[in-house]
C-alpha positions as a Markdown table, in Angstrom:
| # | Residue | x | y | z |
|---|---|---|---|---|
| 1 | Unk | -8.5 | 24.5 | 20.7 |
| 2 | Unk | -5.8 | 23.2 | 22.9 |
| 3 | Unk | -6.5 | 19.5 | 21.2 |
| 4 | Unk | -5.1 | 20.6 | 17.7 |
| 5 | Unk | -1.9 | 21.8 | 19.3 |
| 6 | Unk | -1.6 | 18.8 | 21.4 |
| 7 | Unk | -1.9 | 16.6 | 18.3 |
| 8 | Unk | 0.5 | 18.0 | 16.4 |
| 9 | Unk | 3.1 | 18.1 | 19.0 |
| 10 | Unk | 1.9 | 14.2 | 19.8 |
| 11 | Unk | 2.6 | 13.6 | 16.0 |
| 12 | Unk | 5.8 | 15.7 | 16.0 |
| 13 | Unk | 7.5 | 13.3 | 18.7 |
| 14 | Unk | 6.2 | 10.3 | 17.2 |
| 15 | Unk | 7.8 | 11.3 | 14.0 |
| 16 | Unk | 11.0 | 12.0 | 15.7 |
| 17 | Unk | 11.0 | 8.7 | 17.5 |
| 18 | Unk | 10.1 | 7.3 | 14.5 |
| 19 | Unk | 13.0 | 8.4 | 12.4 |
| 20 | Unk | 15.5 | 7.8 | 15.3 |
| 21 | Unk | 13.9 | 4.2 | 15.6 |
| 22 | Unk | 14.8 | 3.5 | 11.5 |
| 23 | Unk | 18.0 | 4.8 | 11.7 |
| 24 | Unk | 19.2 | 3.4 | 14.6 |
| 25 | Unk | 17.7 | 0.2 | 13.3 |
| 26 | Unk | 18.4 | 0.2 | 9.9 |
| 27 | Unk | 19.5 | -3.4 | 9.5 |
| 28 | Unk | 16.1 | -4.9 | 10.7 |
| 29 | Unk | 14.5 | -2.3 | 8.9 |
| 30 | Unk | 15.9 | -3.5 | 5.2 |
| 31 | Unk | 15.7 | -7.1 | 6.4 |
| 32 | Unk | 11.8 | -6.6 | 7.0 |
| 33 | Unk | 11.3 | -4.5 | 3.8 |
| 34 | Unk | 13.2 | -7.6 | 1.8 |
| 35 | Unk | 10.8 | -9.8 | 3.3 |
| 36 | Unk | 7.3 | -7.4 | 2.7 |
| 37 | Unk | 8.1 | -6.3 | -1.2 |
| 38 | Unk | 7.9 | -9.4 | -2.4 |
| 39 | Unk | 4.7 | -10.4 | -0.7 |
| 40 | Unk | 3.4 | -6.6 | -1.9 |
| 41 | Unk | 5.1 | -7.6 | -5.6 |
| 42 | Unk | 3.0 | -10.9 | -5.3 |
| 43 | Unk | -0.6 | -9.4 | -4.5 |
| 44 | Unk | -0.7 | -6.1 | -6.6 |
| 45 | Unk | 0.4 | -9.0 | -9.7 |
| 46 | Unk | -2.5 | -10.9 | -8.2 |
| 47 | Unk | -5.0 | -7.8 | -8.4 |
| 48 | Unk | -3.8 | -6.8 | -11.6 |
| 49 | Unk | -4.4 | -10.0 | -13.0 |
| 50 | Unk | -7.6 | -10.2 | -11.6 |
| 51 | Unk | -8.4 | -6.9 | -12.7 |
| 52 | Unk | -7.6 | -7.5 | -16.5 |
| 53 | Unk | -9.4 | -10.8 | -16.7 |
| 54 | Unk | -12.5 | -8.9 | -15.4 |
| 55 | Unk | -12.4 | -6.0 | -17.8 |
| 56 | Unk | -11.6 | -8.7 | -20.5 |
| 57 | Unk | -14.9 | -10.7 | -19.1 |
| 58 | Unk | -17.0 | -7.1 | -18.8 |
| 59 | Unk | -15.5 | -6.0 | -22.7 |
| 60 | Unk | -16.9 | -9.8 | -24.0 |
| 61 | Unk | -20.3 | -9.3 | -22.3 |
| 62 | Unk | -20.7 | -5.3 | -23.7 |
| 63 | Unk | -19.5 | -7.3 | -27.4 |
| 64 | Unk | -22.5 | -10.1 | -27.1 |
| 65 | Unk | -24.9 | -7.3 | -25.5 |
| 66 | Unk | -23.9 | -4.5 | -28.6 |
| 67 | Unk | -25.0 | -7.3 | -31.1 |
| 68 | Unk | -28.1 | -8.3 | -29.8 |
């Protein structure tokens, strides 16, 4: 019983800390989130890509299947 309300005051002050970390460090904070969106932009394109020329290789094989 006493774990649950230990958790969420343990998450409580981590939040806090955490929003007084990002605003006291807002600078490094946008200078990291410059550097990670790209990279993030870069591998959901990648996935995407990947994604479309499977369904594209799964649609041909259902085509050559269908006229069998």
């Amino acid at each position: 019983m006493m774990g649950k309300y230990l958790s969420v005051i343990i998450g409580a002050v981590v939040a806090l800390l955490g929003l007084l970390g990002l605003v006291r460090w807002w600078g490094l904070t946008m200078l990291v989130l410059k550097g990670i969106v790209p990279a993030i932009m870069i591998f959901a394109g990648a996935i995407a890509v990947i994604a479309g020329v499977s369904e594209m290789k799964d649609e041909q094989a259902f085509k050559k299947e269908e006229k069998k």
